[in-house]
N, C-alpha and C positions, 0 to 999 in steps of 0.2 A: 564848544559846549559839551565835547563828550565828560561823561561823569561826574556833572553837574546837574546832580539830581533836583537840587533846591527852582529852576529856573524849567523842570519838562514838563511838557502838556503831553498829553494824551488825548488823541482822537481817535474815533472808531466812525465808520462810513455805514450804512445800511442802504440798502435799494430793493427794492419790491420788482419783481419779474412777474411777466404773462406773458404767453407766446399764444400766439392767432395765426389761425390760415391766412393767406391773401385775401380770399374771397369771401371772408368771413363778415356778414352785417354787425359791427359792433362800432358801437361809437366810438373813439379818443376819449370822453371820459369815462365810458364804462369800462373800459382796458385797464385805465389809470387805478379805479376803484378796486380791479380784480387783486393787481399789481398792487395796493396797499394793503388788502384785505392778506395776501398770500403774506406780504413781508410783517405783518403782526402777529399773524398763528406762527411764524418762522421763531421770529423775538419772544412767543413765549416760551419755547424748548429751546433757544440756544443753547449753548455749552459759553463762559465768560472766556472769550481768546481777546488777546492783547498782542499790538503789534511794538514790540520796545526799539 
């Protein structure tokens, strides 16, 4: 498949991150929401990177 351009996909991965103390009272989904909230202000200043 190499240089066979007519037949490549292109994928790109995103993941949202939060980091919490141990003993910190937060729920699983409100971690989850922080962690979406953070990875879409992220996606709007990206820079366009491509993994070829």
């Amino acid at each position: 498949m190499d240089g066979d351009r007519e037949n490549a996909y292109y994928v790109t991965v995103s993941a949202g991150i939060f980091v919490m103390c141990r003993d910190e009272k937060i729920s699983t989904e409100d971690a989850l929401s922080m962690a979406d909230e953070r990875l879409y202000e992220a996606k709007k200043h990206k820079t366009q990177m491509l993994i070829k």
